[in-house]
C-alpha positions in Angstrom: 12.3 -1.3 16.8 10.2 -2.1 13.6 8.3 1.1 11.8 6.6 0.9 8.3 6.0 4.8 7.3 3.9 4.9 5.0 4.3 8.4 2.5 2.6 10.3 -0.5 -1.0 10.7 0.1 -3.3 13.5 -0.5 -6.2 14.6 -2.2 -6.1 14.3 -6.3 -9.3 14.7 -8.8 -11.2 11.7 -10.2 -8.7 10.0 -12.9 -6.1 11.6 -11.3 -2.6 9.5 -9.9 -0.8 9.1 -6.7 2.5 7.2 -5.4 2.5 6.4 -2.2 5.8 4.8 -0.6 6.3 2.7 2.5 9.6 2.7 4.2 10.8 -0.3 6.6 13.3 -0.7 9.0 14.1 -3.4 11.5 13.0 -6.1 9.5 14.8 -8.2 7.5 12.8 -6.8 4.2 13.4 -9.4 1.6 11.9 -12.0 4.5 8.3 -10.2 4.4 5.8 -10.2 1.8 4.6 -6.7 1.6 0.6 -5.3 1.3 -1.2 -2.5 1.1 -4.3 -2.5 2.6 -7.1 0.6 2.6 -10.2 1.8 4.8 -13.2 3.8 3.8 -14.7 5.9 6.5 -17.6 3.1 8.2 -15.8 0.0 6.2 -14.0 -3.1 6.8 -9.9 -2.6 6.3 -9.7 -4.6 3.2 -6.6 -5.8 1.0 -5.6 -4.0 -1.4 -2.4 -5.3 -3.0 0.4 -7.9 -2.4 3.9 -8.7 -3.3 6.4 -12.1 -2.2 9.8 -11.0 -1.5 10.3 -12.5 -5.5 8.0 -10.4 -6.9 4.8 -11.9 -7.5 1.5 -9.7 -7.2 -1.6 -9.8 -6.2 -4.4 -7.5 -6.5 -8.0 -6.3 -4.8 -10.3 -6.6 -8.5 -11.1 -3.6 -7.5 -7.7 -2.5 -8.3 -6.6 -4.2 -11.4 -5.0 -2.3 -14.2 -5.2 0.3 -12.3 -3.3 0.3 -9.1 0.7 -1.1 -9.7 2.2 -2.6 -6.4 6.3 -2.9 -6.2 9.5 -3.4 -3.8 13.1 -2.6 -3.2 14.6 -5.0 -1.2 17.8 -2.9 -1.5 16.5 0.1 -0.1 13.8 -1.8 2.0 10.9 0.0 0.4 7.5 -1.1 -0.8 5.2 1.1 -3.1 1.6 1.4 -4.9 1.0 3.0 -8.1 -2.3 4.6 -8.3 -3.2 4.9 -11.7 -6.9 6.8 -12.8 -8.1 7.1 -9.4 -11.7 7.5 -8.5 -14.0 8.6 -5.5 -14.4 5.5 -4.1 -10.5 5.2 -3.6 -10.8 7.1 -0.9 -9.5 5.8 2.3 -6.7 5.4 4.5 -4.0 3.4 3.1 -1.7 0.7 5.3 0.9 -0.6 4.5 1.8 -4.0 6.4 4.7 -6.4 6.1 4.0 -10.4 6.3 6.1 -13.4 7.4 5.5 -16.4 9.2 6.6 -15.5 12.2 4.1 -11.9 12.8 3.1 -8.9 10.6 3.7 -5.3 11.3 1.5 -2.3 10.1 2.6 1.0 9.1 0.3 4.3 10.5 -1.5 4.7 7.1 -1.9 7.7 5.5 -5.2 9.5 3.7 -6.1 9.0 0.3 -9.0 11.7 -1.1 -10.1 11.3 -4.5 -12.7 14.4 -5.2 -13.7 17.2 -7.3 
């Protein structure tokens, strides 16, 4: 049985950070490119962040230099980074794994940026 839980979100002040962690299992991990994906309250899901099973990142403009997006393929976990966040961070957070074959989404788990 595959599960992504996804871990570490909660509600943190404007320019505040926040780790959040996605843990895998029944996957072969280092087979999947791993995202994180967020949605708003009466938005589209949209992509956040990705990263190959080498290493190579991708990220939202929205995002950049802010956000930080790595994996462990030895403990088959995936994380984001989220560095001076602001209000309109707020959203759920997915995290999904990617391969050729299917993907596989994780629960998500609520990001609120607020004063």
């Amino acid at each position: 049985q595959v599960q992504l839980v996804e871990s570490g979100g909660g509600e943190v002040q404007p320019g505040g950070s926040l780790r959040l962690s996605c843990a895998a299992s029944g996957i072969t991990f280092s087979d999947y490119t791993m995202a994180w994906y967020r949605q708003a309250p009466g938005k589209q899901r949209e992509l956040v962040a990705t990263i190959t099973s080498g290493g190579i990142t991708n990220y939202a403009d929205s995002v950049k230099c802010r956000f930080t997006i790595s994996r462990n393929n030895g403990k088959n976990t995936a994380a984001l980074q989220m560095n001076s966040l602001k209000p309109e961070d707020t959203a759920v957070y997915y995290c999904k794994s990617t391969s050729l074959v299917r993907d596989y989404w994780g629960q998500g788990t609520q990001v609120t940026v607020s004063s």
